[in-house]
LOGUNU-817417 format. One record per residue (C-alpha): residue number from 1; x, y, z. Coordinates in Angstrom, 2 decimals. Each point is the difference from the previous one (the first is absolute). Example, Ala and Ser with C-alpha at 12.3 -4.5 7.8 and 13.67 -1.06 7.14 Angstrom:
<rs>
[r 1; [12.30; -4.50; 7.80]]
[r 2; [1.37; 3.44; -0.66]]
</rs>
This chain:
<rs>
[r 1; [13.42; 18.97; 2.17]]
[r 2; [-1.35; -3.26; 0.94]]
[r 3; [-1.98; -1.53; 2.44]]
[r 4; [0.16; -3.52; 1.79]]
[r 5; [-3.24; -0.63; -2.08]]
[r 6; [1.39; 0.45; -3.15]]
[r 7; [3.54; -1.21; 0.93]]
[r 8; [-1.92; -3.47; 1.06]]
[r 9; [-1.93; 0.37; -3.37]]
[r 10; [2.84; 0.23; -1.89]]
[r 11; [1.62; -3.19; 1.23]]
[r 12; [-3.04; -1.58; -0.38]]
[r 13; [-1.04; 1.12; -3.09]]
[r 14; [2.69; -1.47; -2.34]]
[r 15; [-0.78; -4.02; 0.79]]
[r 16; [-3.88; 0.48; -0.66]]
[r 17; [0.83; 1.71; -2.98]]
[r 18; [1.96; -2.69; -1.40]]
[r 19; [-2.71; -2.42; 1.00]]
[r 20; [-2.40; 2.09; -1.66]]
[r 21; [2.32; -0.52; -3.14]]
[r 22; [0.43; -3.58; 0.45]]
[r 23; [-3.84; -0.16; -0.33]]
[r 24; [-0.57; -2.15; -3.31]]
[r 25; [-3.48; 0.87; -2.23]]
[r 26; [-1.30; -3.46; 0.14]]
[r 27; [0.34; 0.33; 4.07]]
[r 28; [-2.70; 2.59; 0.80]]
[r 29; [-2.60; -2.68; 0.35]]
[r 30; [1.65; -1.74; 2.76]]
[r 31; [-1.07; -0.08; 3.66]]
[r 32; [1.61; 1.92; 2.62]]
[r 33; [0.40; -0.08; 3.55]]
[r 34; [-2.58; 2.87; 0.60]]
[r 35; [-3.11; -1.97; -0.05]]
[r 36; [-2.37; 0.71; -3.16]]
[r 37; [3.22; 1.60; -1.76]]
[r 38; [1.44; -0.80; -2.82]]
[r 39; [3.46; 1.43; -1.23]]
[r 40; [-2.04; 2.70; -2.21]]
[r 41; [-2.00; 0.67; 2.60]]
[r 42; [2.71; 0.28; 2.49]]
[r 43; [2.02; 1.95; -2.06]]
[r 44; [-2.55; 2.71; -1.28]]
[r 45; [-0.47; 0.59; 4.42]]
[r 46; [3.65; 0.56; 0.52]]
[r 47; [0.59; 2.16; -2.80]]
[r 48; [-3.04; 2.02; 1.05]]
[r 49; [1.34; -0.49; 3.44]]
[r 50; [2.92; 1.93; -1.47]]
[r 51; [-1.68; 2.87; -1.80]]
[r 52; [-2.32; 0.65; 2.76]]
[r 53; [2.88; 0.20; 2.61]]
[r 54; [1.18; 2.74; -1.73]]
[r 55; [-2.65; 1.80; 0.03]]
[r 56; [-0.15; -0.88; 3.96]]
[r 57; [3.38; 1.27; 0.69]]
[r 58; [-1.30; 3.38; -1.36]]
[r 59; [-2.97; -0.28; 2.28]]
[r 60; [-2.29; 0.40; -3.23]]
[r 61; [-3.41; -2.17; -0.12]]
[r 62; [-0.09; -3.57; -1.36]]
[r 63; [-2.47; -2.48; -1.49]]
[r 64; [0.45; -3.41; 0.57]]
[r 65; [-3.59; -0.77; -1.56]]
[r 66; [1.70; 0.11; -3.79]]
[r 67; [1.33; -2.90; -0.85]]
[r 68; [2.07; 1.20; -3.26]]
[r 69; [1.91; -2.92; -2.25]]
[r 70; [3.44; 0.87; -0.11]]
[r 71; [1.03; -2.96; -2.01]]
[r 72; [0.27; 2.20; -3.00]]
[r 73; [2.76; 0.64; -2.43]]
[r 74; [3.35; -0.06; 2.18]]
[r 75; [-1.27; -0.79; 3.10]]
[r 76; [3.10; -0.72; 1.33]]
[r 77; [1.94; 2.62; -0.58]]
[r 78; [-2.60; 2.20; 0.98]]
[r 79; [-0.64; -1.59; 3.95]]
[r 80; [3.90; 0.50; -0.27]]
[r 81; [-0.50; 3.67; -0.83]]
[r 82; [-2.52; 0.46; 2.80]]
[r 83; [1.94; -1.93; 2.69]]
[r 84; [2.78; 2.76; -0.57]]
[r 85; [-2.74; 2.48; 0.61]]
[r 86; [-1.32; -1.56; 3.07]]
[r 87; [3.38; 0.01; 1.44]]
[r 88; [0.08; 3.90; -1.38]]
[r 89; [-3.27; 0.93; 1.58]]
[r 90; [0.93; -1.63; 3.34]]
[r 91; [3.67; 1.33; 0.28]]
[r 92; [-1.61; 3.27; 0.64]]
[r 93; [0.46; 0.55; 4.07]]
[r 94; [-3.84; 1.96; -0.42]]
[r 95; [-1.34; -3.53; -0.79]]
[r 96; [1.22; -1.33; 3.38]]
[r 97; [-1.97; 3.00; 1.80]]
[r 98; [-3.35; -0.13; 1.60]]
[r 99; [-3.41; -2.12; -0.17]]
[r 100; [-0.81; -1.41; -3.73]]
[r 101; [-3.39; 2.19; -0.75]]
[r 102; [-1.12; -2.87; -2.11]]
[r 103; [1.58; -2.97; 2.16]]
[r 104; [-0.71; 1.04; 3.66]]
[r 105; [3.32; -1.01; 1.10]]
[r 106; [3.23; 1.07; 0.22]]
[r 107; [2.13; 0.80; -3.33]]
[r 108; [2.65; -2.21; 0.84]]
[r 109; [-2.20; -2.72; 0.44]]
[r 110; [-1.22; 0.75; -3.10]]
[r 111; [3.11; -0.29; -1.53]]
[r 112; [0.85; -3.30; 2.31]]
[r 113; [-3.38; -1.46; -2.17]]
[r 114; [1.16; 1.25; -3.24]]
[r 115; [3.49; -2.22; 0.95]]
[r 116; [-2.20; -2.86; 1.14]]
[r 117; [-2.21; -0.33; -3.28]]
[r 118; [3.69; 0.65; -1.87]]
[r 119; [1.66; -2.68; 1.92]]
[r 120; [-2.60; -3.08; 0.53]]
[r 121; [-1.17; 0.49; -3.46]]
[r 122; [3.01; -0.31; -1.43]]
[r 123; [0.03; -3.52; 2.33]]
[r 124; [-3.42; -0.79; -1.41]]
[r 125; [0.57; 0.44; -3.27]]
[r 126; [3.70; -1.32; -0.37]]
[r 127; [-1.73; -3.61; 1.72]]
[r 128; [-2.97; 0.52; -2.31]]
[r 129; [2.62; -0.38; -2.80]]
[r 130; [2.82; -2.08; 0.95]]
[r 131; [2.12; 2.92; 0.50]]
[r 132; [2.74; 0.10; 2.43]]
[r 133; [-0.62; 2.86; 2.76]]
[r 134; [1.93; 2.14; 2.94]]
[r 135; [-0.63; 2.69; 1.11]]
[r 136; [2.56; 2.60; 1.46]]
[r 137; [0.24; -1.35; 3.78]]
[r 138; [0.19; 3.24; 1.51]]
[r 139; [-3.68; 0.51; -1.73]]
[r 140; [-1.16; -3.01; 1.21]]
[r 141; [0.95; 0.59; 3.61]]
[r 142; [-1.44; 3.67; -0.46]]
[r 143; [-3.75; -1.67; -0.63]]
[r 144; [-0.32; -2.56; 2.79]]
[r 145; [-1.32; 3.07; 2.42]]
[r 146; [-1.80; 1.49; -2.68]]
[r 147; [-2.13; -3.43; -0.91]]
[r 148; [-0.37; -0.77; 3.76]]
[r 149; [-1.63; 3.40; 0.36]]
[r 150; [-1.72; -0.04; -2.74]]
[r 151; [-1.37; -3.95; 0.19]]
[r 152; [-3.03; 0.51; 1.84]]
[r 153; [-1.37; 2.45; -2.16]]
[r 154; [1.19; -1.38; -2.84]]
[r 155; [-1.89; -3.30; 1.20]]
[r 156; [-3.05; 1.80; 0.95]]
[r 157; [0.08; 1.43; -3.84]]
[r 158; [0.61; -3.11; -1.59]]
[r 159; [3.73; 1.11; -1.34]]
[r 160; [2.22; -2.45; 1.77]]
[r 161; [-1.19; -3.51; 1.14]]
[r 162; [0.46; -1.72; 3.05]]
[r 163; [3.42; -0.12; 1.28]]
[r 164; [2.01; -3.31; -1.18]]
[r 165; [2.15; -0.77; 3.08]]
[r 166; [3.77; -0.05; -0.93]]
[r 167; [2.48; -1.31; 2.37]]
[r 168; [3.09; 2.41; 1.14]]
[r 169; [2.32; -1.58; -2.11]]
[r 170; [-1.29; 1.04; -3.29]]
[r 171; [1.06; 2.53; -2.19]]
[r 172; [-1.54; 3.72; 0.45]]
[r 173; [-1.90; 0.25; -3.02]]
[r 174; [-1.92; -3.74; 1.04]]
[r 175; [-0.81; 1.82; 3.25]]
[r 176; [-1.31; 2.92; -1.82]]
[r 177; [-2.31; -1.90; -2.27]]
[r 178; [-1.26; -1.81; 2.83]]
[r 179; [-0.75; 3.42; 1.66]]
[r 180; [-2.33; 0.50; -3.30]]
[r 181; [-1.51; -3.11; -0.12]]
[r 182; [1.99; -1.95; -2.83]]
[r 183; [1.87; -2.93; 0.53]]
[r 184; [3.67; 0.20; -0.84]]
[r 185; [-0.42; -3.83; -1.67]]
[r 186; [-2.85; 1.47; -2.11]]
[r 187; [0.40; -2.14; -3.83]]
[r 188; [-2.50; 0.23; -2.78]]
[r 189; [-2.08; -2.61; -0.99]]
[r 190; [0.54; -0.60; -4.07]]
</rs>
């Protein structure tokens, strides 16, 4: 049985996995849109994003102080292996139940940031690499609550920036990377 968590997840999963694929060798030195972040970088958070999220959805304990390297043999294949679990672990309707004991929020919000991190990294790191990127629009819309809830807090922590004003006219994903604090025009300097 699914949830909306991991139905969302599953749209969304698909696109950053390609990007994720797209992602040359001779590319994980270059800059990202997350500030002091380059692609290896980014990409070692999100797939620990990933794996931790799991654990999350089972309400079991995390540390975020490790900082493993999971650039190892078949690194791709293997954040595509544990996207399919995150999807798995969140499709459970017990993971959309209660307070997070190790988030102190609500699971589905939980679940909204595991969808966040899935989606806007997939943004950052398609632009980081000259990748093309869109994410499922029904996602997109899904997050624009989430990040405005989330924003202060996520300011306050350092996680998103600013807001970058976007005009109405845009498209929804430039609105929700504003929300975070990137700018939808974002290029890398080479």
């Amino acid at each position: 049985m699914a949830t909306q968590t991991s139905d969302l997840l599953a749209a969304a999963a698909p696109r950053t996995v390609a990007v994720v694929r797209g992602i040359a060798d001779d590319q994980l030195d270059l800059p990202t849109p997350c500030r002091d972040y380059a692609v290896r970088d980014l990409f070692n958070h999100l797939f620990e994003v990933v794996v931790n999220f799991q654990e999350l959805a089972a309400r079991r304990p995390v540390d975020w102080a490790d900082k493993p390297d999971f650039l190892g043999e078949g690194w791709r294949d293997r954040f595509e292996a544990e996207t399919g679990r995150l999807i798995a672990a969140w499709s459970d309707p017990a993971s959309q139940e209660g307070v997070s004991p190790g988030m102190g929020m609500p699971q589905t919000t939980v679940g909204g940031m595991a969808l966040l991190d899935l989606t806007v990294h997939g943004w950052d790191l398609a632009t980081a690499t000259g990748q093309p990127y869109a994410p499922a629009p029904e996602v997109t819309v899904a997050l624009h609550e989430l990040a405005e809830q989330l924003g202060p807090t996520a300011r306050k922590m350092g996680v998103f920036a600013e807001p970058v004003p976007t005009g109405p006219a845009v498209p929804d994903l430039h609105r929700l990377l504003g929300l975070t604090g990137r700018d939808p025009a974002w290029a890398a300097t080479r």
